[in-house]
LOZAMI-497730 format. One line per field, with one value per residue (C-alpha): y, z, x; residue in three letters. Coordinates in steps of 0.25 Angstrom, whole numbers, padded with zeros to 4 digits. Layout:
BEGIN
v <- [Y; ...];
w <- [Z; ...];
u <- [X; ...];
rest <- [Ala; ...];
***
This chain:
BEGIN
v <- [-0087; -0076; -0071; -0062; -0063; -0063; -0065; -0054; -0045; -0047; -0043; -0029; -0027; -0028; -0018; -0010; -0011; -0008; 0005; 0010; 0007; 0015; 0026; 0025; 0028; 0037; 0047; 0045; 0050; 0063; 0064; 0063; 0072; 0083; 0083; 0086];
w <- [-0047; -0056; -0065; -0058; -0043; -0033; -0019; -0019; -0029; -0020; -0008; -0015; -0019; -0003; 0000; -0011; -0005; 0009; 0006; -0001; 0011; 0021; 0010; 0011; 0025; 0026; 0017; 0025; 0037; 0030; 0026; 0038; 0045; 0033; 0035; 0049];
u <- [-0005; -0003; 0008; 0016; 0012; 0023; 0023; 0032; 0025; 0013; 0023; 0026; 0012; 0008; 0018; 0015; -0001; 0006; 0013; -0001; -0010; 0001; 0003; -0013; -0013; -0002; -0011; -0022; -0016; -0010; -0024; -0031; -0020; -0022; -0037; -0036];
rest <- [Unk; Unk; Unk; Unk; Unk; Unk; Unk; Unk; Unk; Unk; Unk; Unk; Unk; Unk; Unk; Unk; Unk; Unk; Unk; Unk; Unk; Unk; Unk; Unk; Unk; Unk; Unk; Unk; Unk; Unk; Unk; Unk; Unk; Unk; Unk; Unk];
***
């Protein structure tokens, strides 16, 4: 196991990942609605 890996640092990072993918497509669908 390494130094400084935490379940709950883990936990955060998932989250973090999470808000990125949604934020991801959130942009996506501006997009496609501006390119109409």
């Amino acid at each position: 196991m390494k130094s400084g890996f935490t379940i709950s640092g883990a936990r955060n990072r998932l989250e973090e990942a999470r808000g990125d993918l949604r934020l991801r497509e959130e942009l996506q669908a501006v997009l496609q609605i501006l390119s109409k």
